[in-house]
Each structure stands twice: as structure tokens, then as C-alpha cells.
C-alpha positions, 0 to 999 in steps of 0.5 A: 412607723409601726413597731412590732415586740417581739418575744420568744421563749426556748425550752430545751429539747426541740431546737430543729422545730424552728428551722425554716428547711433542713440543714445538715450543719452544726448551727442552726440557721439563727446562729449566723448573721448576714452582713450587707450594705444598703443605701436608700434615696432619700429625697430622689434627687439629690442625697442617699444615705445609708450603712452597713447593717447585719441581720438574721437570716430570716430577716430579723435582727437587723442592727445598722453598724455604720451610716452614710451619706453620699451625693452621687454612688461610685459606679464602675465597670468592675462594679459599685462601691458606696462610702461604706460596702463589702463587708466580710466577717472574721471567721469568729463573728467578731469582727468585720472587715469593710471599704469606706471613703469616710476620710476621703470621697475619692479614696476607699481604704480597708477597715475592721471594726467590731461586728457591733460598729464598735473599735474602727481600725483602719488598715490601709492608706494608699492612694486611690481603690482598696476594696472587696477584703475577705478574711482568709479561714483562719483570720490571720490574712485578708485578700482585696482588690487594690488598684494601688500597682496601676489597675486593680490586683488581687492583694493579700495582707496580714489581718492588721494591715501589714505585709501587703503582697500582691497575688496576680499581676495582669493589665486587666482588672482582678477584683471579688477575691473569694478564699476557698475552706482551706484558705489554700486558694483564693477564687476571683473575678477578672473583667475581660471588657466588652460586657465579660468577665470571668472566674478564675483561681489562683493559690494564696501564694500567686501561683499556679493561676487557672481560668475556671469559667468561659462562657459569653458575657459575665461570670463573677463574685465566686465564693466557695461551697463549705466542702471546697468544690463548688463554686456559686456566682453571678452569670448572665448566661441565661440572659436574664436581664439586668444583672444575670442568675445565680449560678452553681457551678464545679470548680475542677472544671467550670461546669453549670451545677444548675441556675439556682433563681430560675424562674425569679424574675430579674434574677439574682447576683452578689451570691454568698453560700452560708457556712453550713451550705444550707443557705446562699443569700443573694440580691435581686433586682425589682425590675429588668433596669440596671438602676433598680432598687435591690432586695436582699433575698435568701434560699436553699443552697438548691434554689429553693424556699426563696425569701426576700429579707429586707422590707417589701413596702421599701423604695429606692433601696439597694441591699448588696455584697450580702457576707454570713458569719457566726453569732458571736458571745465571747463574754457568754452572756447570753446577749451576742456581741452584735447587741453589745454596746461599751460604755466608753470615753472619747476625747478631742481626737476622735472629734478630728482635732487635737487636744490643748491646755484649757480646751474645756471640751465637754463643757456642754453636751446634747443629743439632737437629730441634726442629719433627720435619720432617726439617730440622736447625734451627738454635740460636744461644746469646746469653749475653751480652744483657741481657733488660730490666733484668737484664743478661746473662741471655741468649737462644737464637735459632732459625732453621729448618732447610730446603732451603736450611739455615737459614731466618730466620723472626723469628716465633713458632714453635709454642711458642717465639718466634724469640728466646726467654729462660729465662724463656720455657721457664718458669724465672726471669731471672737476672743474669749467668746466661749462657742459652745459653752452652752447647748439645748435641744428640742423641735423648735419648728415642729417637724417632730426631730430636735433642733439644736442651739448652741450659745456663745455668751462670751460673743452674745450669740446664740445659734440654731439649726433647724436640721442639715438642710435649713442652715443655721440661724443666729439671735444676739443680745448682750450681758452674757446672752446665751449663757442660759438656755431653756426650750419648752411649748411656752405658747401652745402652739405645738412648736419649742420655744427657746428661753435664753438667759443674760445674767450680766445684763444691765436692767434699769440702772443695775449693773447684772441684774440679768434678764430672760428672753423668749424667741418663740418657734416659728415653721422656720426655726426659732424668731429672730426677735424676742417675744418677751424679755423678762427680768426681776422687775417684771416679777412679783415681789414675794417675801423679800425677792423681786425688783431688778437689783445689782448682782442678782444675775436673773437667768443665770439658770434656766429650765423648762416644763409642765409643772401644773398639769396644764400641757403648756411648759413653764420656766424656772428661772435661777437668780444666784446672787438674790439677797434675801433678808439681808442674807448675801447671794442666798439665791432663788428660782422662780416660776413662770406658768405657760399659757396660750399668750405665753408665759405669764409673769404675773403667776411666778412663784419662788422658792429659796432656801428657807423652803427647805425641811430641817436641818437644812432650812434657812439662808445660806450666804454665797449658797447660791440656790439655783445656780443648776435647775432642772424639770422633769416628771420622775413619778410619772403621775396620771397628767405628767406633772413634772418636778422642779430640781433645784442643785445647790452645790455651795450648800453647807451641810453642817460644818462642811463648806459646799458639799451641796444638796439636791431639791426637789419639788413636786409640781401640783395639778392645776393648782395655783400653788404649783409647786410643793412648799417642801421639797425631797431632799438628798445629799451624799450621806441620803445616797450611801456615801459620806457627806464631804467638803468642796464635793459640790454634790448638784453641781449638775443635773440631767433628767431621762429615762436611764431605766427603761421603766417608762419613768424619768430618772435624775443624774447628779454630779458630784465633781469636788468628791473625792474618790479612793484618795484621789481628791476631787476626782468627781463622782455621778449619781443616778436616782431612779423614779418610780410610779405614783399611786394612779388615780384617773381624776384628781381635783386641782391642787391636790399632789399625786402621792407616792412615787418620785425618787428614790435614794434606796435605789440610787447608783453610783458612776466613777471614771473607770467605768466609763474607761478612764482611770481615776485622777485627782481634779478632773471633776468628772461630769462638773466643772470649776472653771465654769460652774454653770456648764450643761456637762451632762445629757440623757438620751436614747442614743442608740435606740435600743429602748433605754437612755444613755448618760453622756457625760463631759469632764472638761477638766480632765488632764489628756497627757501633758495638757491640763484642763482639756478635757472629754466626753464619756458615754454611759450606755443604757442596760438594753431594754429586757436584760433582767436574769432571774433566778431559775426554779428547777425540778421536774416537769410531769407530761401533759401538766400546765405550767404558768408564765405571766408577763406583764408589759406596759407598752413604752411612749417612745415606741408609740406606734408597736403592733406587736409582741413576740415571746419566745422560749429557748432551752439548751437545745434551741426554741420550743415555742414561739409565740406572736401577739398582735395588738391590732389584731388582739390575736396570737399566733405561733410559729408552724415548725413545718412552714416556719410560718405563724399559725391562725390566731387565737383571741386573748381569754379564749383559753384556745390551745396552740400547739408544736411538737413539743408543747402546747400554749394555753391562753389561760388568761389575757387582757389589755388595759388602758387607752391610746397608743401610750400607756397601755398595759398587756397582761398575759397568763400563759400555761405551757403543757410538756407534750412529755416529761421535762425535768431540771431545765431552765429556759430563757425568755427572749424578746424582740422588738420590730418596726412595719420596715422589717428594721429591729435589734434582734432578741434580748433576754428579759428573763429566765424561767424554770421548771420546778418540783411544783411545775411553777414558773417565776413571775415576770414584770417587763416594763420597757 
């Protein structure tokens, strides 16, 4: 899917100059949303899946609220209904109000959410259809169609659900209530059978009901002019095939004002006048055929300058029930509430099942996409929960992945409920056997979406799926199989391959000695039988560490990645009850490189604590080192070398027991010696808190891009740390990576420099900002009970550009149950939010002023075309300014057509124009090679066609896909004019 970036910059003065036509309004045409549901056929046969989105009304923006997936539509005579349909927002942009079967296929009930997806309420729980809810103008009432009396009625309500009353009474069907500006009437459909329908008016209160329209075959879906006395609708008086035209009709007495789609083959229906009267958006069909996909369009309340919004190369679409509002802020922080993700916590109930004592629910957490939309889905592990009668047999919630990250459906999906069992994906219940303890994703068939395995140690089983459309499958073994997973390309072949750890295993006579085997990935998912089986005593002896001994508990860790440099993943593999030298459970994690045969055993490495710089260095007894590993690349060197990350949450630091350090070893290109011999180090006290005992500082980590800088970055878990005198309330950090010095050849063994982690800039994460209030012995984002927990993931839950932390604290206490446990969400700054301080003064006429971005095109984002800058002042946009990179052309935006001008070639100094400034293309050029990585530096010079002064202007971008689909503009900066006409530098890198 090509991408395009978008990015607008706005100065004061000029804000009509991008308005597409003339509008007599007080908001310019950007400051409204539309609401619409559309629904894709996936496969053509069988599923569909969809939501609600909102968009601009000139087509960008778009930011899906909800996600679907349905088996057949409901399809009536009064019209369609899909899962989730006609949404309408609050006169305040706030919220939206919608009707959804999401608890029920053959019961649509009414909810609000936020206009962000956010906050779901439901408002009504009666038994069969409540549909099509409007607010009324002032937001205290809504009206809807609800079959709950017999057949369908007009209704109206209170705005939470209260107060039902019944607006018309007829043994015909009221459906598609409308309010007029004043609220005072309320405008609907009525189906009169045989192919007829007709509008009719009724006031709020039900009386003094009036048929406004009797023409042959349908009128229907009114909804009023701004001024209260028009109407616009859906009529098949013309005889256009399949669904009529949009017709503009007068209130007083039903008479045609003229059919606003004459002349647009197959019409159009599903009418909404904008609420400056400017705009009415509408479908369209493609073809004369009832069933056709349908395309969301937009023109001028006098059927001019016709748009179609949603993408022309899409097939199988239905865009419908299109609904404008206003763009709301109401933290005025540039960024409208659309946009605006909350960090924010979810326990078991919104996982649709209840809490109890000892669930442990975030025990294990990852990202996968189960259901191939795009979306990372969420899985949460609940080891602890008992299932009827068998106790901790344990479950794994399930939550969507959307727009707006992780999306609490509580109901079947496709083939696994919300809250699903071992039981469930075809395997027995099992006491004490702990499902969902351990959890790993990655592509384990290489069909380019993550796969997720699910390990249920205290069952030796583990589980993966390969989508929702595969099933599930299972791999067994004993001694604890599964309390360790691992996932990386160990063979090269394109495909994850899953390493899965029994650390209480029995190898050759010894009782936990432990053993490591790898199921490689097949086009079907993951081998039923084992490629490989490792233990100690397949590894070399290095100074005092090898042989297959009692207790050692190899695998009782486990992690994956390319450490050398060779584009093969390699496996560390944690042994916390080694005993070195003599030294009791001092730990050790060995190295095993990758190679086109597989992992080869013979090359591993080790490191111990005896490889740490002073005044660490030496064996600790009950240390345990590697109890937690990690691999990742947080310097982001020239052939993605990756770092090894060694927790040691039992370190003593001085005299203070287990307060833990965190290591970091740097990988070494094609090097035998593939990893550095001394690590980086950090304890609390590197990170500007204070060393402290039993905090257990790496008792967890997650690698990610939590940045948006392109580079990796590191969460550490500190459960045992106490915070504001709460003891062991648990804290997180964040340590961000950062670039190393670049070289485009670098002889093998020789270590990039610079770069890494850095402790300068680390953050600190507490319960309440992820709203919970702090309690003693939660040990948030850890665990006691089961000290190998995967509690933390990272991943870019929403797509917005940046990673989120999603985090388990499985042992905090919900109400008067103990140890049950959540899952918090820590929403990643969206890519392009950075404020900076504005320079202000006077700007003389005809002076080039100079912006310089410079933007490194993101490997996430691996086939974006193009970027958008754009200019906004107080008084609206001034220049908007297009850049392709297929094309290396620029382009900008024809006030007069709304439409982007010819294109100038980067560095040919040619000069764009609007009425208000004029672009200089002073300087330009793009470095680098292939779709990831390349670097666009731009120098741009603004010359004022006059005389600005004191004026600052935000500097907007946007990113879209070639389907039209992007998340609308963010700010990514502010420049202003100064006394010396200079702009502030920007460094942009999402």
C-alpha cells in the first residue's frame, strides 16, 4: 500500500484561500468532520468487515472509530443496518452517537462514544431494532427508529439513555428522524409499502403530525437546511436507477427546489446538509444495480462542484448514513479530539469476564494481528483464573486492534470468544496448567502479518495461530514446556521460527537441568515436531559454564535477534541457576548465532556477571543473571546490529538486596566475538531515582520504537520500587535509543560508536498516568509471584507512526480481590507533536524568509509517496505545499480550483505562488537509497506578498495511503517571524 506525507503550513491572514467553493458560514469547510459507515467484502463470499470512520470533507483525515466483522448484512425494507451504522454527532463534535449488534447479531441497541472511539456507552437494551439516533440541536435529547412497541416508531430520549417516549404511533414503519435547527420538529420517513415512502413532520412532543411529500415511489432521509426551511432527501421521482436523486425540496409545502445529482449517473441518496449550508454529502452507487458498492461523494448545497471522498480504485465498498459535525479541541491543544488517544487501564470486565482473587491477568501481554486487518490486536494472559471447577487453568483476553489502539468488543470473534480457555482451541482444561503465562508474536508462515503463541507451562503446551482463518495448532513437550518463548528467522529461510524453553526439564539424569527446542516456520505455521532440542550439554564449556547440571534451568529465558549483522536471528538463552566458580545460582546467558542450517551450537557465547564494569563486576550468589532478556537495535547502526539486554532484578547494588541492574551489551558485526565484553549499565540511581532494596529494578523488559525517531528504545520494570510512600508500588522506565556515528563500510568485529541508550534522557511511568491511583504492592508492570512474566509489549497499536507500552500489572488488588490483576495502555506521542518556541517580529514585504525540514522517511511506512507541508496562522492556511517522491516534484495548492498546481523539480529554485506568499524552492535534496531510510532535506524560502508582523504559524502534517486512508494533520511545529525574518530550524524524523 503506498503511503503519501502529508504536510501544511498556515500563516495568518488568508484562511478563505483553501476554500474549495464559497461559503457564507463561520467555519471554513476543514472545520467540520463527516461521519460514515463503510463496509468492504473482504473475500467476496463469505465475510465483510468494516466500522465507522470520520473524514474531512475534502476527503482526508479519514480515522476509522470502530471495526466489524459481519457474515451476512441486515438488509430490510426500511433500509440497511450493518454491526455498526448511522452515526450522528453531538452538536459540540464530541461525541457520536451510533447503532450496533456488538453484544447481540439480532439486537441493535444505541451507543455514544467519543468522536475519537473512545468512552463507549450504551444507552438502550431492549429487545430487537433501535436505530438511526440524531441528537436534538442542544445535545440533551436523542431521536430514533425502535421497533420496541411492535413495528418501528419515531422515539426520543434523554441524551444518557433515560425517559424514552414515543413520538408517533402508526402500524406503519417511522424510521430516519431528522431534528430541524430549532429542535422544535423532527422530520421522518414513514414506508407506506409497495415501493413508497414518504416524509413527514412531526413536533418534539408528537403532536401536530403533517405529510410533507406524496409523490410515487420513495421520499425519505430528510434532514433540514441550516435556516430550518428546506428539506434535502432521497426520491426516486426522476427515475434514476438504483436508489433515486437528491432532491431539495420546501418544507411549508413538499415542493421540488431542484434534484441536486441530475445528470451523475446512478444518482445519489442518504443526503446530509453541512451545518454552514454549503455542503451536502451523499452516496452514490457505481452501477444502476441495487447491490452495488457505494461511494461517499460531497457538492455544494446547489449540486455543484461534485467530489467523490472516498478512494476510486476500491472495490466492493459501501460508504453510507454520511453525518457532519464540528472539529472539536476542548483541551485547545491544537490536536482536535478525533486525533487524541488516553492513555488509559482495562481490567478483566472489559475483557467480558469478571475479576477474582489470584487471576493474575496481565501476566503476559502482545500485539499480533489475529484478524489480517492491519491493526495489532491485543492478547492479555490470565494464568491464574480458574475455569469452572478447575483452578488456575487460565485464559487469554482479546481485544481489537483499531484506530484508536485496543478496541473491548466483550464478544465472539470469528472463531474465539472475547475470553477464550485451552479448552477453546481444542485442547483439555488442566489444573494449575497456567494458559496464557507465556506469549510471543512474530510471522510464523510468512504471510507478512504476526502470528501469535500462547504458552501454558503448567500443561506443557503451547499454542499458535496463524490468523483467524488457520485455527489454532498445538506443540507439547515437558518440564515446564512453554514457560519461555522466543521467535526470530534462525534459518533464513523468510519464515519465524519459534524457540520454546522447558527449564524444569530432566537432561541426561539431572533433575532442571532445562532444555531449548526450535519448531521452525512452515507456510502452515509453526512444525509440529522439534528441528532442534538444545541443552547445556550440546554447548561449549567456557570458564566454568556448560555440562547439563541439576537446577541450572536452561531456557528459563529466552530471546531472539540479529546480533552480528549476518541478517539471520540469533538466541540468547537464560540459565539462572548456573553455578559459577562455586558461586550458587549466579546465572548466565548464552549465545547461539543463526545460520542457513539453523542455529549453530557450537558458536555460543556467554556472559555472566563477571562481565560487568566496576563496581558491579564479580558473581553474585542467588543473582540469578538472565533471569530477563532482551534483543534489540537501540543505536540503530548501519547493518541493524542488535544489542543484547540482560535484566538482573536480584543484583545487589552495595548493601542493598535485589535492587537490580540492567545490561546491555552491544552486538558486533560479522565478528566472532559478537557481542561487546562489557556492557552499558543502569541502575535507578543512572536514571535520576535512588537505588533502593527489593525494587528489583529489570525484572522485565520490552523493546520498541516508543520515539517515533525510527530508532528502538528500551522499558524497564521496576515492580518492588516504592513510590510516594507506598511501598512496592512499582515503577517503569523508558530509555531512549539514539543514532550511531554512520559509516557505509565497517570491517568485521569492528563495534559502530556512539549511540545507544541513553540515561540523559530517560522517563519515568507511574500508575496514575495510565489512570489508576498508586497502592502499595501492585508491582506495576512486574510480578512476584511469577518472576519470568512477559508483562510488558510495545507496538504501534493505533498506527499513528509511534509505539505504544502496553503494560500488565497482574498483581494489583481490583476492589476486594487480591492479585487480580489489569492491563494498562501507554499511548505513544503521535508522530509530529513537537512545539517550538516561536520567534516573533516583523516581516517586511517581498523578503524571503527560510524553513528547513529535514525528514527521514520511516521503515514502518515503507511504500509513502509523498509529503504534505502546510502553513496555518490565526486566520486559516496560507500555503500548502505537496511533494512527491515518485515524481521528486512539488506542487501547491490553486486556491481558485482547490486543486495542486504543476510541479517544480527539487533545487530548481522555481517559484510557487498563492495570493498570499510565494514559495521559493531554494534549496532541496533527497539522500540515500531504497524505500527505508531515505533522507529529504528541504530549505524552503517564504516571501510575504506584504508585510506580516508578529505572527507565528503552525506547521501541519499529514500522512496518506494510494486508498485515500490517513489520520488527518498533526502539528509538528511552529514557526515564526522575527525582527530578522529568520524561522526556527526543524528536525522531523517520524
Amino acid at each position: 500500500m503506498k503511503q503519501r506525507f502529508i504536510l501544511v503550513i498556515v500563516f495568518p491572514v488568508f484562511a478563505a484561500l483553501i476554500q474549495l467553493a464559497a461559503a457564507p458560514a463561520s467555519h471554513a469547510t476543514n472545520e467540520y468532520l463527516i461521519a460514515f459507515t463503510s463496509a468492504v467484502d473482504i473475500d467476496f463470499l463469505d465475510i465483510e468487515r468494516g466500522g465507522i470512520f470520520v473524514m474531512r470533507p475534502d476527503g482526508t483525515g479519514i480515522r476509522q472509530l470502530t471495526s466489524f466483522q459481519t457474515l451476512n448484512y441486515d438488509f430490510e425494507p426500511h433500509g440497511l443496518n450493518l454491526p455498526d451504522d448511522h452515526p450522528a454527532f453531538s452538536p459540540d463534535g464530541t461525541k457520536i452517537v451510533f447503532t450496533s449488534n456488538r453484544f447481540d447479531r439480532n439486537n441493535w441497541d444505541i451507543y455514544t462514544m467519543d468522536v475519537n472511539g473512545t468512552n463507549l456507552v450504551r444507552l438502550t437494551s431492549t429487545a430487537g431494532l433501535d436505530t438511526e439516533p440524531v441528537f436534538s440541536p442542544d445535545g440533551s435529547h436523542i431521536a430514533f427508529a425502535s421497533e420496541r412497541s411492535g413495528n418501528l416508531d419515531i422515539w426520543v430520549m434523554e441524551a444518557n439513555g433515560n425517559n424514552p417516549t414515543r413520538i408517533t404511533t402508526n402500524s406503519l414503519e417511522d424510521i430516519e428522524p431528522a431534528y430541524s435547527p430549532d429542535g422544535s420538529l423532527i422530520a421522518f420517513s414513514r414506508v407506506l409499502g409497495n415501493h413508497e415512502k414518504d416524509v413527514f413532520v412531526v413536533n418534539n412532543n408528537g403532536s401536530n403530525e403533517r405529510q410533507v411529500t406524496n409523490e410515487a415511489g420513495e421520499d425519505h432521509d430528510p434532514t433540514f437546511s441550516p435556516d430550518g426551511t428546506q428539506l434535502v432527501i432521497t426520491s426516486e421521482r426522476a427515475g434514476t436507477n438504483p436508489f433515486g436523486d437528491v432532491f431539495k425540496i420546501r418544507l411549508s409545502d413538499g415542493a421540488s427546489l431542484g434534484n441536486l445529482t441530475s445528470g451523475l449517473n446512478n444518482g445519489g441518496g442518504d443526503p446530509a446538509w453541512s451545518p454552514d449550508g454549503s455542503k451536502v454529502a451523499f452516496f452514490r452507487s457505481s452501477t444502476a444495480i441495487l447491490a452495488s458498492p457505494q461511494q461517499l461523494w460531497v457538492m455544494s448545497s446547489n449540486g455543484s462542484n461534485r467530489q467523490r471522498l472516498d478512494d476510486e480504485a476500491d472495490f466492493g465498498i459501501i460508504n453510507i448514513h454520511p453525518n457532519w459535525g464540528l472539529v472539536a479541541d476542548t483541551d485547545n491543544d491544537g490536536r482536535p479530539n478525533y486525533l487524541e488517544n488516553t492513555n488509559r487501564s482495562h481490567d478483566q470486565t472489559d475483557f467480558a469476564t469478571n475479576e477474582g482473587t489470584g487471576d493474575l491477568a496481565g501476566t503476559a501481554v502482545s500485539l499480533a494481528d489475529y484478524n489480517h486487518d492491519g491493526y495489532l490486536d491485543l492478547f492479555a494472559g490470565i494464568p491464574g483464573e480458574n475455569v469452572g471447577s478447575v483452578g488456575d487453568a487460565g485464559k487469554v483476553a482479546f481485544a481489537f486492534g483499531s484506530i484508536v489502539g485496543p478496541y473491548f468488543l466483550g464478544s465472539t470473534f470469528v472463531n474465539i470468544p472475547a475470553i477464550f480457555t485451552a479448552a477453546d482451541l481444542g485442547s483439555s482444561l488442566v489444573g494449575n496448567g497456567r494458559f496464557g503465562q507465556t506469549m510471543i508474536s512474530c510471522d510464523f508462515n510468512n504471510d507478512n502479518f504476526d502470528d501469535i503463541a500462547i504458552g501454558a507451562p503448567g500443561q506443557n503446551r503451547v499454542f499458535v495461530s496463524i490468523g483467524h482463518s488457520q485455527g489454532w495448532q498445538s506443540i507439547s513437550g515437558n518440564g515446564g514446556f512453554g514457560a519461555a518463548l522466543a521467535a526470530g528467522d534462525f534459518n533464513d529461510d523468510g519464515r519465524c521460527d519459534l524457540a520454546v524453553g522447558s527449564p524444569q526439564e530432566s537432561r541426561s539424569g539431572s533433575a532442571s537441568a532445562g532444555a531449548v527446542r526450535i519448531f521452525n516456520g512452515t507456510s502452515s505455521g509453526v512444525a509440529s515436531s522439534a528441528s532442534k532440542t538444545i541443552d547445556q550439554g550440546n554447548l561449549p564449556i567456557i570458564a566454568d559454564i556448560g555440562g547439563t547440571e541439576s537446577n541450572d534451568q536452561f531456557g528459563y529465558s529466552l530471546a531472539a535477534g540479529d546480533i552480528n549483522g549476518d541478517f539471520t536471528d540469533d538466541l540468547a538463552v537464560g540459565t539462572i541457576g548456573e553455578d559459577i566458580a562455586g558461586v550458587s545460582n549466579a546465572g548466565v546467558v548464552q549465545m547461539m548465532l543463526g545460520s542457513s542450517s539453523g542455529l549453530v551450537t557450537g558458536s555460543a557465547a556467554a556472559r555472566d556477571g563477571r562481565s560487568l564494569p566496576s563496581p558491579y563486576t564479580g558473581l553474585q550468589a542467588d543473582a540469578q543473571f538472565g533471569e530477563v532478556i532482551a534483543i534489540a537495535n537501540f543505536n540503530d547502526d548501519t547493518f541493524d546490529v542488535h544489542d543484547l539486554v540482560v535484566g538482573i532484578p536480584r543484583q545487589n547494588i552495595g548493601k542493598l538486596s535485589d535492587t537490580g541492574l540492567t545490561a546491555v551489551y552491544e552486538g558486533s558485526l560479522l565478528s566472532d566475538s559478537f557481542l561487546a565484553a562489557t556492557p552499558q549499565t543502569f541502575t535507578l540511581a543512572d536514571l535520576g531515582s535512588s537505588n533502593g532494596a527489593n525494587a528489583r529494578f529489570g525484572s522485565t523488559l520490552a523493546t520498541g520504537d516508543m520515539s517515533g525517531d525510527g530508532i528502538e528504545d528500551l522499558a524497564v520494570s521496576a515492580p518492588g520500587q516504592s513510590v510516594n510512600g507506598f511501598s512496592q508500588a512499582g515503577k517503569i522506565y523508558l530509555i531512549y535509543g539514539s543514532r550511531s556515528t554512520s559509516c557505509n563500510f565497517c570491517a568485521p568485529g569492528i563495534s559502530f560508536g556512539g549511540g545507544g541508550l541513553l540515561a540523559a534522557t530517560a522517563q519515568t511511568l507511574v500508575q496514575p498516568q495510565v489512570g489508576r491511583v498508586l497502592a502499595a504492592n501492585d508491582h506495576f508492570g512486574g510480578s512476584y509471584l511469577l518472576p519470568s512474566a512477559n508483562t510488558l509489549t510495545i507496538g504501534d497499536a493505533d498506527l499513528d507512526g509511534q509505539d505504544e507500552l502496553i503494560i500488565g500489572t497482574p498483581e494489583e488488588d481490583i476492589g476486594s480481590f487480591s492479585n487480580t490483576g489489569l492491563v494498562s495502555i501507554r499511548f505513544g506521542i503521535p508522530v509530529g507533536v513537537t512545539v517550538l518556541t516561536p520567534t516573533v517580529g516583523t516581516a517586511p514585504a517581498e523578503t524571503p524568509a527560510t524553513f528547513t525540514l529535514t525528514w527521514t522517511h520511516p521503515a514502518r511506512w515503507r511504500d509513502l509517496t509523498a509529503m504534505h507541508l502546510r502553513w496555518r496562522g490565526e486566520n486559516g492556511v496560507v500555503l500548502w505545499l505537496e511533494y512527491d517522491e515518485e515524481s521528486n516534484e512539488f506542487s501547491l495548492l490553486d486556491p481558485a480550483t482547490g486543486t495542486f498546481g504543476a510541479g517544480a523539480v527539487p533545487g530548481s529554485d522555481t517559484v510557487l505562488e498563492t495570493t498570499a506568499a510565494r514559495l521559493l524552492l531554494a534549496e532541496s535534496a533527497t539522500t540515500g537509497s531504497g524505500p527505508e531510510g531515505r533522507e529529504l532535506t528541504l530549505t524552503l524560502r517564504v516571501v510575504f506578498k506584504t508585510a506580516v508582523s508578529n505572527h507565528t504559524y503552525d506547521i501541519e502534517q499529514m500522512v496518506q495511503d494510494d486508498h485515500g486512508n490517513n489520520q488527518g494533520f498533526d502539528k509538528i511545529g511552529r514557526w515564526g517571524v522575527g525582527p530578522f525574518h529568520t524561522a526556527l530550524p526543524l528536525v522531523k524524523k517520524p
